[in-house]
C-alpha positions in Angstrom: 26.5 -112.0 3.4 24.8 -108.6 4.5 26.0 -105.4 3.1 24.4 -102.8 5.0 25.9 -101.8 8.3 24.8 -99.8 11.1 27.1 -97.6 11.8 28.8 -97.2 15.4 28.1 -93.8 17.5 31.6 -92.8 17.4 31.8 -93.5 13.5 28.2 -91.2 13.3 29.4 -88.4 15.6 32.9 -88.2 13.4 30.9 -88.0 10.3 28.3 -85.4 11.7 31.0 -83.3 12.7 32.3 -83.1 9.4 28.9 -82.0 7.8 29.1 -78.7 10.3 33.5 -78.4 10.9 35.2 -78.4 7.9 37.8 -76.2 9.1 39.2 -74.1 12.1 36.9 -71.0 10.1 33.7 -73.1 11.1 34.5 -73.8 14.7 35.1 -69.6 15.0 31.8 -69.3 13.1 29.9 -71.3 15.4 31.1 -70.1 18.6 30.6 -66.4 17.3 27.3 -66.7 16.7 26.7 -68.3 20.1 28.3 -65.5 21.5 25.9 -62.7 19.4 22.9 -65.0 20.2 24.2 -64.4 24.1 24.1 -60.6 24.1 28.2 -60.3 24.2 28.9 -56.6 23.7 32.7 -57.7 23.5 34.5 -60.6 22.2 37.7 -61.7 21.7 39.0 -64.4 19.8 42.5 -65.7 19.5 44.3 -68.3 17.8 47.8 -70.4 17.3 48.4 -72.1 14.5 45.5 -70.2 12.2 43.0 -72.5 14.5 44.2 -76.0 13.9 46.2 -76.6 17.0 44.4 -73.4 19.6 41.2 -71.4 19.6 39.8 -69.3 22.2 37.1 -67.7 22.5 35.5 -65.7 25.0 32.4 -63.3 25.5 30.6 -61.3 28.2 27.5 -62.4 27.1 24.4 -64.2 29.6 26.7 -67.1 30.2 25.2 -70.8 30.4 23.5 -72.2 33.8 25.3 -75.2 35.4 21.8 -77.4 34.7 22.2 -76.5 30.6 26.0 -76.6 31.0 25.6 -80.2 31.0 23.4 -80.6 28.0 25.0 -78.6 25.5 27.6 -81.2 23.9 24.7 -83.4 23.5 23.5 -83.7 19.7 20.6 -81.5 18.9 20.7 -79.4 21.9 19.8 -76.1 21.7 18.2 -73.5 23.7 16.9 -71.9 20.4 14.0 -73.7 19.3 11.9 -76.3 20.9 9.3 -77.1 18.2 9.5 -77.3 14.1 7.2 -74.0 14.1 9.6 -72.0 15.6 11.8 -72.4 12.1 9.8 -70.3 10.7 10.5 -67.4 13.0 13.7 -67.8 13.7 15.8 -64.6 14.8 19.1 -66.5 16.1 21.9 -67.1 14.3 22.3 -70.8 15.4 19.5 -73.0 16.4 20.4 -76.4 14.9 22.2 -77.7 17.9 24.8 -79.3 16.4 27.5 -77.0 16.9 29.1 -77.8 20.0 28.4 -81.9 19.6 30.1 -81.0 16.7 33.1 -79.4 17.5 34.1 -81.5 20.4 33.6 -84.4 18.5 36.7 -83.8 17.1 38.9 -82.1 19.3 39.6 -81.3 23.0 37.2 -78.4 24.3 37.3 -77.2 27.8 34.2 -74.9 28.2 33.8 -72.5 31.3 30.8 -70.1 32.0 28.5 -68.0 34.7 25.4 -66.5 34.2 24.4 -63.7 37.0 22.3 -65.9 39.2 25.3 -69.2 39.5 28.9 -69.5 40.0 31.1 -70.2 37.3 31.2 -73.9 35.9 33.9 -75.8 33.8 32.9 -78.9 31.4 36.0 -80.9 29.8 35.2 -82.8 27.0 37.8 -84.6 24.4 36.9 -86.4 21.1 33.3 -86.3 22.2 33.4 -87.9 25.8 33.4 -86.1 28.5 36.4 -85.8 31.1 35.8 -83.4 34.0 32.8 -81.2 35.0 33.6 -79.0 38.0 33.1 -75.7 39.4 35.3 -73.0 38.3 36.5 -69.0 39.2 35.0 -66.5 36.5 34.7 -62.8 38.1 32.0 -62.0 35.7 28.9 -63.2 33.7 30.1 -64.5 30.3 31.7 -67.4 28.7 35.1 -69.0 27.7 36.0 -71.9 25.4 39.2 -73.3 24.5 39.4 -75.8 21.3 42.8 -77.3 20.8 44.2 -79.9 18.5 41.2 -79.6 15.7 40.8 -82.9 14.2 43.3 -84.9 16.4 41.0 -87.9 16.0 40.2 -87.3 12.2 44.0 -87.1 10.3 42.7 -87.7 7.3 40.3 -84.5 7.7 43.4 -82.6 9.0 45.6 -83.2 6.6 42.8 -81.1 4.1 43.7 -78.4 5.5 45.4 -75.4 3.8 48.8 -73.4 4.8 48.4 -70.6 7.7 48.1 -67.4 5.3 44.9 -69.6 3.7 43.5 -70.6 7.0 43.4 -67.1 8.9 42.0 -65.4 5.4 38.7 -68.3 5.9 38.4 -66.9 9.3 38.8 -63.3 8.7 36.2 -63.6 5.5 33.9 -65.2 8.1 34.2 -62.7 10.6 34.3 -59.8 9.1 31.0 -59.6 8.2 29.7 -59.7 11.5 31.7 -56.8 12.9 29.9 -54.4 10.0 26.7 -55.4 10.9 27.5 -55.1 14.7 29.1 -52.0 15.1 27.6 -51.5 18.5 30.2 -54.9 19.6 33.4 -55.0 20.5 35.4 -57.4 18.7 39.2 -58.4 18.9 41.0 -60.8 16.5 44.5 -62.1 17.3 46.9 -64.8 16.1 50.2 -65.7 17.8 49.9 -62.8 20.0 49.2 -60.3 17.1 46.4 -58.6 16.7 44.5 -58.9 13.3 41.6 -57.0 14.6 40.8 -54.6 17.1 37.6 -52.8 16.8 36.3 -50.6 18.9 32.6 -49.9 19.9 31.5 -47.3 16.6 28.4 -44.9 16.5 27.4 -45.8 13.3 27.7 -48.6 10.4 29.3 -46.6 8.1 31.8 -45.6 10.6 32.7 -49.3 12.0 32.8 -50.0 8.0 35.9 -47.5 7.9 37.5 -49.3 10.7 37.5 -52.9 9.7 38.1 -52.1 6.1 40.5 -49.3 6.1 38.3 -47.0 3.4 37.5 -43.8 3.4 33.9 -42.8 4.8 33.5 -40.1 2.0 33.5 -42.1 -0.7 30.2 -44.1 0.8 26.4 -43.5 0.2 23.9 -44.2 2.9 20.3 -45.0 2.2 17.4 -46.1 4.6 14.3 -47.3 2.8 11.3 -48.9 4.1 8.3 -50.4 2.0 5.4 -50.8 5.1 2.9 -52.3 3.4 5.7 -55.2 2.3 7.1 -55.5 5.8 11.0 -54.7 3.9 13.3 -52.4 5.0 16.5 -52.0 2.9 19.6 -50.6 4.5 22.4 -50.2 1.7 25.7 -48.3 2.4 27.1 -48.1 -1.4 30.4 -47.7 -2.6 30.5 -44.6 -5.2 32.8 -44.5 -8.5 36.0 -44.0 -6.5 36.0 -47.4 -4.7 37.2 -50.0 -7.5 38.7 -53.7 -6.2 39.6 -56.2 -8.9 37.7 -58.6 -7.0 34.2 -59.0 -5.1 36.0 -58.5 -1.7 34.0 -55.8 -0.3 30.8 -56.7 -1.2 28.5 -58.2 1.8 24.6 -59.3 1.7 22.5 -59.7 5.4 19.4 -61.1 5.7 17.7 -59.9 9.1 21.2 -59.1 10.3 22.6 -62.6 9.1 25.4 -62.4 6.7 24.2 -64.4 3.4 25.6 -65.8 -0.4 22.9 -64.9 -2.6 23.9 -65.5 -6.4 20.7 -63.5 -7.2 20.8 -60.8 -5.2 24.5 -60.2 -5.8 24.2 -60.7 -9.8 21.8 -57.6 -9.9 23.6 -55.2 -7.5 27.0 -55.9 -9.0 24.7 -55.5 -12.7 23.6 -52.4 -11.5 27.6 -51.4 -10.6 28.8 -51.6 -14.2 26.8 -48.5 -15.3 30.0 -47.0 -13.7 32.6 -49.4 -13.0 34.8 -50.9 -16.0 35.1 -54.1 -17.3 36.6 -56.3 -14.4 36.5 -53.7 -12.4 33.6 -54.6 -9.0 32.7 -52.0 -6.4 31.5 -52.6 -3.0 28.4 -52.6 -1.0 26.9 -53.6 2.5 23.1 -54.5 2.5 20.9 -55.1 5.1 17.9 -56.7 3.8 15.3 -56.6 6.9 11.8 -59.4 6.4 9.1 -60.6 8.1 11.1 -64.1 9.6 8.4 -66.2 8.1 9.2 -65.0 4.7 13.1 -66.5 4.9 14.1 -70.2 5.1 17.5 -70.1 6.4 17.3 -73.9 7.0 18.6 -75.4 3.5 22.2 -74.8 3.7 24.4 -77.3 6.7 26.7 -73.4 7.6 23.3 -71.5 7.1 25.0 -69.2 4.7 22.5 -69.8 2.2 18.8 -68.6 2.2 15.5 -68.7 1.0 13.6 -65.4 0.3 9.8 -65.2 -0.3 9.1 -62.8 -3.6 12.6 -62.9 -3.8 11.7 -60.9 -7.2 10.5 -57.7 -6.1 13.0 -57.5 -3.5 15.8 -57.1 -6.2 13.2 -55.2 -8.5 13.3 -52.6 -5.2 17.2 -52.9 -4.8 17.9 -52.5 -8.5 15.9 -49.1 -8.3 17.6 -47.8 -4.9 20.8 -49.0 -6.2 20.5 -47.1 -9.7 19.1 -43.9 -8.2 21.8 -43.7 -5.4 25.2 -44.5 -8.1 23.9 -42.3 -10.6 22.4 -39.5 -8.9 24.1 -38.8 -5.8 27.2 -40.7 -6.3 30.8 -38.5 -6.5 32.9 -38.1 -9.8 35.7 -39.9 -10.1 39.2 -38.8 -9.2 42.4 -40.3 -11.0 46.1 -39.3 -9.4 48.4 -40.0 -12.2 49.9 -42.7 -11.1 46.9 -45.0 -12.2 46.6 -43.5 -16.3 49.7 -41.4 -17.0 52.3 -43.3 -19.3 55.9 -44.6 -18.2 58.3 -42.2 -17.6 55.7 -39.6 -17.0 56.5 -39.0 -13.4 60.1 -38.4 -13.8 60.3 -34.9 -14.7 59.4 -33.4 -11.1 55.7 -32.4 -11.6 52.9 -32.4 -9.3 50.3 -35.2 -9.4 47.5 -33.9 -11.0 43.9 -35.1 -11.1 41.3 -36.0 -13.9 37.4 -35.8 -12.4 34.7 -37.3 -14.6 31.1 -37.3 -13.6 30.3 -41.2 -13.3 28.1 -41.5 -16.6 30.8 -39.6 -18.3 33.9 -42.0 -17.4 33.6 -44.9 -19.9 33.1 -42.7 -23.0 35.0 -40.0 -22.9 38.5 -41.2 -21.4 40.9 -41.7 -24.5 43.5 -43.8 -24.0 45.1 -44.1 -27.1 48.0 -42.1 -26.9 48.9 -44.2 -23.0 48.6 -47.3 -25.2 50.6 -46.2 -27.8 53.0 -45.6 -25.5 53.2 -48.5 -23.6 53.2 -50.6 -26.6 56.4 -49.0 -27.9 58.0 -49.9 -23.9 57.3 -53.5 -25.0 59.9 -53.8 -27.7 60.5 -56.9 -29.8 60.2 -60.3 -27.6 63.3 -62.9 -27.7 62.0 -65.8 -29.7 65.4 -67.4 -29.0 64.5 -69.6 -26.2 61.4 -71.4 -28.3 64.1 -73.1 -30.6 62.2 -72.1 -33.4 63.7 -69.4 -36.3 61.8 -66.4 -36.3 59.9 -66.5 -40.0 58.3 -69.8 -38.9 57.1 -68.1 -36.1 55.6 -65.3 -37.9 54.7 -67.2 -41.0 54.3 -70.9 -40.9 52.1 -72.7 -43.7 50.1 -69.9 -45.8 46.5 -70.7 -44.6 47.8 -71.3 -40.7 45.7 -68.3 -38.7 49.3 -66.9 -37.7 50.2 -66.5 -41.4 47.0 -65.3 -42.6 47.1 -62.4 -39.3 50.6 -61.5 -40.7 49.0 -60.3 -44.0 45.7 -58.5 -42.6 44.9 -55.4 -43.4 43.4 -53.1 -40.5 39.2 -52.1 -41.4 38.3 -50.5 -38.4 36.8 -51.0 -34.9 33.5 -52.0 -33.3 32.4 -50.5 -29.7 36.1 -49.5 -28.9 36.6 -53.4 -27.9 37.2 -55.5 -30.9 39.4 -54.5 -33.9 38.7 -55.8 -37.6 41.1 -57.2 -39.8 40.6 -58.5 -43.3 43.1 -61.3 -45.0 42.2 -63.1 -47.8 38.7 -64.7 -47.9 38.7 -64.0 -43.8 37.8 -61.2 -41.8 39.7 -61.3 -38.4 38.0 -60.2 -35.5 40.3 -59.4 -32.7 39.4 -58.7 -29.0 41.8 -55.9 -28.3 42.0 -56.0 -24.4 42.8 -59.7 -24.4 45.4 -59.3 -26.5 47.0 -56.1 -25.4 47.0 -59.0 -21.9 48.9 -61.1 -23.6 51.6 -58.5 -24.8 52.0 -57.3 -21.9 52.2 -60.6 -19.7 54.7 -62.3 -21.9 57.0 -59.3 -21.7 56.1 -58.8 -17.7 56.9 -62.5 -17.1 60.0 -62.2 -19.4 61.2 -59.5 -17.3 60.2 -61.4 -14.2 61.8 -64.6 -15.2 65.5 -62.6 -15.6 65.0 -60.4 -12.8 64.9 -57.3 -14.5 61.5 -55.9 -14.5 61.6 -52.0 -15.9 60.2 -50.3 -13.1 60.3 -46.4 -12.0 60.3 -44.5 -9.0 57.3 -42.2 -7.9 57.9 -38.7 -7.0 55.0 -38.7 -4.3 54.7 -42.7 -2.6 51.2 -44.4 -3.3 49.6 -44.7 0.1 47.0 -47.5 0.0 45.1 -48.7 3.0 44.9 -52.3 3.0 42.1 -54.7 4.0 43.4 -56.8 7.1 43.5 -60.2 4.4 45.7 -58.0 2.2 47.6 -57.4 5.1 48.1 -60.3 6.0 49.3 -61.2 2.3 52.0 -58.2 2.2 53.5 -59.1 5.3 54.7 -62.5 3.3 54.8 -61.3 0.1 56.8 -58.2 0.1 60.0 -59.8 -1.6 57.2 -61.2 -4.5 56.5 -57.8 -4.8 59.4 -56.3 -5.5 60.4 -59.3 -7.4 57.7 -57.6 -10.1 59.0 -54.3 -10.0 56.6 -52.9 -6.8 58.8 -51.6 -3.8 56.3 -51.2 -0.8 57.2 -49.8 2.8 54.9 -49.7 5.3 53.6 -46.3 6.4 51.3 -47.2 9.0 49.2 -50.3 10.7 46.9 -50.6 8.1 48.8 -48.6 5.1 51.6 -49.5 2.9 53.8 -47.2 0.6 53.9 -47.8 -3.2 57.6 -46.5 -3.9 58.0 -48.1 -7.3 55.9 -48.8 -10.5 56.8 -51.6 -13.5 56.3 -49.4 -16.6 54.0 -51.9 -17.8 51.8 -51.4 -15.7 48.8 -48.6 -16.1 46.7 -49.2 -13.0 49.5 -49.8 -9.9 46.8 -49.7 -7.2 44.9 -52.5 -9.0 47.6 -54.6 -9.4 49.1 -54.6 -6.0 45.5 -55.8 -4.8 44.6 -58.2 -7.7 48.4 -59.8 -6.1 46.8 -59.9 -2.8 43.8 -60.9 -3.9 42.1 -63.3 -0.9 45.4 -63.4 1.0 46.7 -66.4 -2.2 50.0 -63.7 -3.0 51.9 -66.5 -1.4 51.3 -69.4 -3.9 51.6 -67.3 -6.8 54.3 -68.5 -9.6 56.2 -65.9 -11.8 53.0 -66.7 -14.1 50.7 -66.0 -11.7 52.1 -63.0 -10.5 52.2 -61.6 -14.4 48.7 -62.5 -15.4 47.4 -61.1 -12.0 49.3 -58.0 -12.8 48.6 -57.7 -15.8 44.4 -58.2 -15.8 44.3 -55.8 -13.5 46.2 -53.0 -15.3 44.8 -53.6 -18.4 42.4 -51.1 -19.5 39.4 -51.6 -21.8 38.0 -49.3 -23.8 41.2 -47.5 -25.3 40.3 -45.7 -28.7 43.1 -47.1 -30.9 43.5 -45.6 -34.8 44.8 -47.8 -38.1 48.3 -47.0 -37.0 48.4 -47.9 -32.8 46.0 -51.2 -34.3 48.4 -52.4 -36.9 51.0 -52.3 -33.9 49.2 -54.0 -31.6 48.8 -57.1 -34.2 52.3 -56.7 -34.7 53.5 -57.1 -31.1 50.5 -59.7 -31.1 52.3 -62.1 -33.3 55.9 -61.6 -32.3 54.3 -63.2 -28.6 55.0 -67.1 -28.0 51.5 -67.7 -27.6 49.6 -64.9 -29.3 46.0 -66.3 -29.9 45.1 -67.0 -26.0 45.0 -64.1 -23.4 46.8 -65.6 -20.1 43.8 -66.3 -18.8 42.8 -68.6 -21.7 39.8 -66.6 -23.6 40.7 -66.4 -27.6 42.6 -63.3 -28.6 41.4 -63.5 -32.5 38.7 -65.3 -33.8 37.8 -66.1 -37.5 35.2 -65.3 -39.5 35.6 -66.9 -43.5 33.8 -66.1 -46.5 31.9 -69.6 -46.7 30.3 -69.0 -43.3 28.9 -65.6 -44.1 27.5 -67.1 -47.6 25.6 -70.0 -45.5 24.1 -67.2 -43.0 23.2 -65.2 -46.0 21.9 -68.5 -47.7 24.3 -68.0 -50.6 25.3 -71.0 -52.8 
């Protein structure tokens, strides 16, 4: 009996389609590009349902002739290319031809268009076969296609799919990179009616930057360099001190215009960004890497996300340098408002918000937190060890060579690079990594205060204004009872702004944490752990300068925690070091 089977067409178009339309995000990503490739100065996009059930898209781009009209849902058509040389000058964004077989392979697309020269036309075409093709009224050149009921013919495809908030965060984190390198297009983003975003024509990068991500112009560096004799021209728009985001969410790469992952070339920039930025803290950056188009593959990755550069070495060599010489020498000093350092209760007394400016090279080592710590650490208090069912002293103690028991007896030596602490007990020396395990104090007590719905929390005298990205947006909108939940009472000040009216008084950096809990739009999945650890990473600063005295504390609030020797994020808290293993290095017997 034969094994192998030839598979039928319909069986090898449903599969195909899944190899280029994973989700609704792809089908928008495809017919974008078509529409750039066309010349559209303005396009609109709208959806139902994030995508799965509606998604329309239309352009006033060069349009399709009737003759092509009829080709284009075939497999492999494409007006891009027409031989395997022309890969390797490619300046479209699609040329594969699969897109359109693709999409309608798996749902119903009704396709109308007009170039200058014909009228308009109208192709039908559902789960891949066609059902109407008919002349059509379109007042102008351009064109307009409808996808409904995405994977209608694939359940088992649809039923991958991920909640709405998740959904519309794919497509805006696929679109948005296109409208920053574009700023000459009009682009408009709706859902249900609403509009997600609305961008106007812009006179500059920089500017249209502003626009789509609600930041402020001033705090960006602009550089133009261009290496002739390489044929590479390197157009970077950096983010200076004062832009910090707990994530890499404003951080995009282009290749000849394309938007691009590039583990390499984002390693070294971001490598570059912790000369100034804190640990866990990323800034943002736009770069337009412009090549000779024989000297990129962009045909080894199925989305064409991915690329292949030629010398790809002395292209980051070159952006390392720029990069450097642009943070460091013409970047801003910082500025801190109070509300992201001062300790709790610090507010209350009717002052003004000050500031704190520190040149960028100055930031790390001369900002003394000790005293904020010391502080804070005292808010914590002793945690209720009632609800593990275990008496206190075994707790604290246990067996006398347990690590909790031989941490309750060390003696505090000192401190390396203001990041670990040193303990010595018995025949040990305990090493412990101070920010993880100031985390862990302060997420047991957040959650604990979370979990009974009484989170210590203050009011500001002057509201936190902080301009949201549209994903965070959308996040806030669903999450503002989590938020308050946690301590943070938000109001909305304008489109794109929301008011930070409250602080938890465990929390340091308020700003951070209300983004690192809209992190990627995923604020509405997150558990009352999720919510603290988020918090809490973000808040926690490293670095703090912390004598015998505010040491010895932290170790004691470290052990009175249910699970002191993890950081919520699962990294060690304390390691080990015993007396045997430094005679073996040292090649005692």
């Amino acid at each position: 009996m034969t094994k192998v089977n030839i598979l039928a067409p319909d069986v090898i178009a449903k599969i195909a389609a899944g190899e280029a339309v994973e989700r609704p995000a792809s089908v928008v990503k495809e017919l974008l590009e078509n529409s750039l490739d066309a010349g559209a100065t303005r396009i609109e996009i709208h959806l139902r349902d994030a995508g799965k059930e509606f998604i329309h898209i239309k352009d006033n781009g060069s349009g399709i002739a009737r003759a092509d009209l009829e080709k284009i849902f075939q497999r492999h058509a494409t007006s891009k290319i027409s031989s395997i040389e022309d890969l390797e000058k490619l300046h479209s964004m699609g040329f594969r031809g699969e897109a359109l077989y693709s999409i309608a392979a798996v749902s119903d697309v009704v396709l109308s268009s007009r170039t200058t020269a014909d009228e308009g036309w109208q192709i039908h075409v559902r789960g891949g076969a066609r059902q109407r093709f008919e002349p059509t009224a379109i007042p102008q050149p351009g064109t307009d296609i409808k996808v409904a009921e995405l994977f209608f013919n694939t359940p088992a495809r649809r039923k991958f799919l991920k909640n709405n908030t998740s959904e519309l965060n794919q497509i805006l984190n696929m679109a948005l990179p296109y409208t920053l390198i574009y700023p000459d297009k009009s682009f408009l983003l709706t859902h249900a009616g609403r509009s997600l975003l609305d961008l106007k024509p812009a006179p500059s990068c920089l500017d249209r930057i502003a626009a789509a991500l609600h930041v402020d112009m001033k705090n960006f560096l602009q550089t133009d360099q261009e290496f002739v004799e390489e044929k590479i021209r390197l157009k970077l728009i950096l983010g200076n001190i004062n832009v910090q985001r707990p994530r890499r969410d404003l951080q995009f790469i282009f290749i000849n215009d394309r938007p691009v992952d590039s583990r390499n070339l984002s390693f070294n920039l971001n490598d570059v960004y912790k000369l100034i930025m804190p640990p866990g803290v990323y800034g943002a950056f736009i770069v337009n890497i412009t090549l000779d188009a024989s000297n990129v593959d962009v045909n080894i990755h199925p989305a064409k996300r991915e690329v292949r550069l030629k010398d790809e070495g002395r292209i980051i060599s070159l952006l390392r340098r720029i990069t450097e010489y642009q943070l460091m020498h013409k970047g801003q000093a910082r500025e801190f408002s109070s509300t992201q350092f001062s300790p709790p209760g610090a507010q209350s007394g009717g002052l003004p918000v000050d500031k704190m400016i520190f040149a960028p090279g100055q930031l790390q080592a001369k900002f003394n937190l000790g005293t904020t710590y010391a502080r804070n650490a005292a808010a914590i208090g002793p945690l209720d060890t009632q609800d593990t069912g275990l008496p206190l002293d075994f707790q604290l103690f246990g067996e006398e060579n347990t690590l909790r028991s031989k941490f309750n007896r060390a003696r505090f030596l000192g401190a390396f690079l203001q990041k670990f602490l040193i303990f010595e007990a018995d025949e040990s020396l305990l090493i412990v990594d101070q920010h993880a395990a100031q985390e862990r104090i302060m997420f047991e007590k957040f959650r604990d205060q979370i979990e009974k719905a009484k989170v210590e929390s203050q009011p500001l005298l002057t509201p936190l204004l902080l301009k949201l990205t549209p994903q965070e947006k959308i996040a806030w909108e669903e999450n503002q009872e989590k938020l308050a939940g946690a301590g943070i009472e938000t109001t909305q000040f304008d489109d794109d702004t929301i008011a930070l009216q409250t602080q938890p008084l465990l929390l340091k950096n308020i700003e951070m944490s209300v983004r690192a809990l809209l992190a990627g739009g995923e604020a509405v999945r997150l558990d009352k752990d999720t919510l603290a650890r988020r918090a809490c990473k973000a808040s926690v600063v490293a670095g703090d300068k912390l004598d015998s005295t505010q040491a010895d504390h932290q170790r004691k609030q470290l052990l009175e925690c249910k699970d002191p020797f993890t950081c919520p994020h699962g990294r060690p808290t304390l390691i080990e070091i015993t007396h045997a293993f430094l005679d073996r290095q040292f090649l005692r017997t």
